[in-house]
C-alpha positions in Angstrom: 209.7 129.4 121.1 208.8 132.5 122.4 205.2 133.3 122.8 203.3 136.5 123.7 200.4 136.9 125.5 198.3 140.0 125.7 199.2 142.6 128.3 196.1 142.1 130.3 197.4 139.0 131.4 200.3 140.6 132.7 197.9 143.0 135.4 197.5 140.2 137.6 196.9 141.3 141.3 198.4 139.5 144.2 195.5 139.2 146.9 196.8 139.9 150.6 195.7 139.0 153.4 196.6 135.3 153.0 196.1 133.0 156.2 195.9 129.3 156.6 192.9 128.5 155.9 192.0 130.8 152.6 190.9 129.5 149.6 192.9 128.7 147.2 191.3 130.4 145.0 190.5 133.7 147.1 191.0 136.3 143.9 187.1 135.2 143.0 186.0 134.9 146.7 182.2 136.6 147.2 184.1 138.7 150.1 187.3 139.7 148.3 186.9 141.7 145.1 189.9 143.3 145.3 192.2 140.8 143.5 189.6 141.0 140.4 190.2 143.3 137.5 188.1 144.2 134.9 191.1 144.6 132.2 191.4 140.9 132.3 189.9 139.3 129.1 189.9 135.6 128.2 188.9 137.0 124.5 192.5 138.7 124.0 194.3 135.6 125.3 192.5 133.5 123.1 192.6 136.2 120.0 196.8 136.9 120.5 197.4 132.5 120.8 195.2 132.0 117.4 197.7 134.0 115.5 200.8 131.3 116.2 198.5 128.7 115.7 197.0 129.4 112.1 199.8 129.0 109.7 200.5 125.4 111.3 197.2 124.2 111.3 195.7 125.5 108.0 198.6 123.3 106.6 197.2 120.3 108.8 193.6 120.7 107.3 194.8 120.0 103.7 197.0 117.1 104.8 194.8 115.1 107.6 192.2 112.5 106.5 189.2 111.3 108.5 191.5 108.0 108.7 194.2 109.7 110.1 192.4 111.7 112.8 191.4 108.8 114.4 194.8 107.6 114.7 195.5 110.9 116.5 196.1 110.2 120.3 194.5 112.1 122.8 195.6 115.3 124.1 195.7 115.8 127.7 196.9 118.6 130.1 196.7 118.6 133.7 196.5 121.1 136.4 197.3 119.9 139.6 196.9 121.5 142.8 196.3 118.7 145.2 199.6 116.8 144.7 202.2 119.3 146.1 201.5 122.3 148.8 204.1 124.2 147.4 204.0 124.1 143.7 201.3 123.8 140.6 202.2 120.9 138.7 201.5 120.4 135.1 201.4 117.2 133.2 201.1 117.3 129.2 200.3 113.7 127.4 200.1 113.3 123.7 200.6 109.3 123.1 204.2 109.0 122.1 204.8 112.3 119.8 205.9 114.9 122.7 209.6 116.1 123.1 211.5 117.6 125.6 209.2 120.8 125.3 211.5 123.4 125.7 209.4 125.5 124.2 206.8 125.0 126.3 208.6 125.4 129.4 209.8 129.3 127.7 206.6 129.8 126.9 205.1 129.6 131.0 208.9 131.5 132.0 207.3 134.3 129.8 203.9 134.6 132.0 206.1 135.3 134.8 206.7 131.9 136.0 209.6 129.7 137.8 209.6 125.6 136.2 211.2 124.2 139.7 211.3 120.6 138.4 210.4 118.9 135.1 210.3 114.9 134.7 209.4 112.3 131.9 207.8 109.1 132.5 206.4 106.7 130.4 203.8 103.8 130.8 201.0 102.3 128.3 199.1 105.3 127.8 202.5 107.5 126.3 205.0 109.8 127.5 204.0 112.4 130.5 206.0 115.4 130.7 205.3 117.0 134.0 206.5 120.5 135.2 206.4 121.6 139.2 206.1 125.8 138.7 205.6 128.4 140.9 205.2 132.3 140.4 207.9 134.2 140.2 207.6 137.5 142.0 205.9 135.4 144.9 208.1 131.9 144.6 204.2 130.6 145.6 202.1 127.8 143.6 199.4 129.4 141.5 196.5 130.6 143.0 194.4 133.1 140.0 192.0 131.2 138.2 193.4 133.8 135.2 196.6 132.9 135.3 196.1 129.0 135.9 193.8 129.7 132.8 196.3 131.6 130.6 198.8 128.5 131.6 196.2 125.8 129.9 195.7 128.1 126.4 199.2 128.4 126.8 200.1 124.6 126.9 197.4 123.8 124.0 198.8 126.7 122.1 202.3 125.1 122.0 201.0 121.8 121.4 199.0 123.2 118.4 202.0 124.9 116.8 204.3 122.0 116.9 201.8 118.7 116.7 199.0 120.9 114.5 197.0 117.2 114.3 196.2 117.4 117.6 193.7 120.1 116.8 191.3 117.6 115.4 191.1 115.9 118.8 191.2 118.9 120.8 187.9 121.6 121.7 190.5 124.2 121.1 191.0 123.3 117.4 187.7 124.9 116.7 188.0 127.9 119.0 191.6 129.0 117.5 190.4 128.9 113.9 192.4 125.4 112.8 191.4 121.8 112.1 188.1 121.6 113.5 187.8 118.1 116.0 185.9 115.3 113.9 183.2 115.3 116.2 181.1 117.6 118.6 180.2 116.9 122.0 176.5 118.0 122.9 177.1 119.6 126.4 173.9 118.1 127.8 174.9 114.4 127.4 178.8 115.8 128.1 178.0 117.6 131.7 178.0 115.5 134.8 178.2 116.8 138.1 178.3 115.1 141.4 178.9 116.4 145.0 179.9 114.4 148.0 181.3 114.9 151.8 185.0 114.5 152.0 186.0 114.7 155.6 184.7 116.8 158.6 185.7 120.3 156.6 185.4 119.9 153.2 183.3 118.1 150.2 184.2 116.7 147.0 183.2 118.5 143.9 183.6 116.9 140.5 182.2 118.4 137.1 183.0 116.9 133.4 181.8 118.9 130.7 182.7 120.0 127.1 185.7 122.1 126.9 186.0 125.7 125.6 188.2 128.6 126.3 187.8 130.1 129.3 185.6 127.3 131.1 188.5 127.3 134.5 187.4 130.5 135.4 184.1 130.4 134.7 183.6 127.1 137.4 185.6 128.8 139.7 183.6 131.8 139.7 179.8 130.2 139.4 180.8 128.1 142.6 182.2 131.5 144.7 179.3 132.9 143.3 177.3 131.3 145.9 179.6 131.6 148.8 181.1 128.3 148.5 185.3 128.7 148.6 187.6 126.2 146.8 190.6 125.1 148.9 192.3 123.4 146.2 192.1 120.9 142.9 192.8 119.4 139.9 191.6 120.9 136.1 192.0 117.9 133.5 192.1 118.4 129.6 191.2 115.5 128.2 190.7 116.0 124.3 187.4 117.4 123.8 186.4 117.0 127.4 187.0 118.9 130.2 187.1 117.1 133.7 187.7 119.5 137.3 188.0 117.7 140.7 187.3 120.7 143.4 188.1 120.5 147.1 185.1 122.9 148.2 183.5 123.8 151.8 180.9 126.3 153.7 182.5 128.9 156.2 185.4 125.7 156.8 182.3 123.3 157.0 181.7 120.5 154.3 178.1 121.7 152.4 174.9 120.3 153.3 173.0 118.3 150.8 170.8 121.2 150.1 173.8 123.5 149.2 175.4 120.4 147.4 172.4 120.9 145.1 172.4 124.3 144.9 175.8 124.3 143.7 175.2 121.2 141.1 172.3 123.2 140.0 174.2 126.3 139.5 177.0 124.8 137.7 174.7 122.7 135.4 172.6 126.1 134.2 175.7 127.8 133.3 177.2 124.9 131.4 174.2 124.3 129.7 172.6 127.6 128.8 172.7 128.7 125.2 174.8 131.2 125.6 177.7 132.7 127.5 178.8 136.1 128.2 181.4 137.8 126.8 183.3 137.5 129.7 184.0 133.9 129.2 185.7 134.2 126.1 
């Protein structure tokens, strides 16, 4: 399947200046706005992938029971940046129901990406499809929290279309007007957040909160927001939970305990707050 994502996505900057030691995520660094720009909107990816996803699931919420649901396994996609220097790999798990996703694979090709490698393997939790892919134009792992973003709604927009029960165990199956999941997570019991040294230049970050569209870019940013630069990590989908592990650091320095607050403090007013800006979406 071939699926299109709105044109903003598409005006992606490539930041230069790249050294050794940048962030990995330098495109939201506090001292380099030039990679941001403003006609990038989570709200018209997520508005454009609803429109595949709606004739599959609307079918879904006549034929799935309470009883069925929680027979549904659950959904996970992950983002990993730690594994491999060169490449982003992806790993997509659905119990025992995934194919060779073909069409998922066309589906990142069309947001100007390369799959270098895909792999299945199975063990007691199901069958994990993993994917090593790089962009394109640069032949480079992916470094915008955008387009590492646009990569997840991608993913969960595929799985949506062709397993439309998954929506009932996924925090996307509300956002993308389907099968709504069986239960809600309240954010404040959902949100944990812990901070810890990990070596002499950099300290462990990890954050597990209630998923939505959007919420990627929104860590990234809250935690460059205060000067603090991400080297590298991993962003877990894991139903209706959201689970980040961030390699962070201070001017190449791990952060002090009272950063290490600052930053948990940060991150847990912005995941908890009753509202979020439009931006987000």
């Amino acid at each position: 399947m071939a699926m299109t994502m709105a044109s903003s996505w598409l005006s992606l900057k490539t930041c230069s200046n790249l050294n050794a030691k940048k962030p990995l995520f330098n495109c939201f660094s506090a001292t380099n706005t030039s990679c941001i720009s403003s006609k990038i909107r989570l709200s018209s990816s997520v508005s454009s992938i609803s429109v595949k996803a709606s004739s599959s699931l609307s079918t879904a919420v006549e034929e799935t029971s309470y009883s069925d649901i929680k027979k549904i396994p659950t959904p996970k996609v992950i983002l990993d940046q730690d594994s491999d220097p060169d490449v982003t790999v992806v790993e997509i798990t659905f119990g025992d129901r995934l194919g060779t996703l073909l069409d998922t694979m066309e589906a990142l090709k069309n947001l100007g990406l390369n799959v270098v490698k895909a792999n299945v393997y199975l063990d007691d939790s199901g069958k994990h499809n993993k994917f090593s892919i790089t962009n394109a134009s640069s032949g480079r792992k992916i470094e915008d929290p955008e387009l590492l973003e646009a990569i997840r709604l991608t993913i969960i927009n595929n799985l949506l279309e062709y397993h439309p029960e998954s929506s009932a165990q996924l925090a996307m199956g509300e956002a993308f007007g389907g099968l709504s999941p069986h239960e809600k997570l309240d954010v404040d019991v959902a949100t944990h957040i812990k901070v810890r040294d990990d070596g002499p230049e950099q300290s462990l970050l990890y954050v597990e909160t209630a998923d939505r569209p959007g919420l990627l870019v929104d860590l990234v940013k809250t935690i460059t927001d205060i000067n603090v630069a991400v080297q590298s990590g991993e962003f877990d989908t894991e139903g209706l939970l959201a689970k980040a592990k961030f390699h962070v650091n201070y001017r190449n320095k791990p952060l002090i305990k009272p950063l290490q607050q600052v930053l948990a403090n940060s991150l847990r007013y912005f995941l908890r707050r009753p509202s979020t800006e439009e931006a987000s979406f």
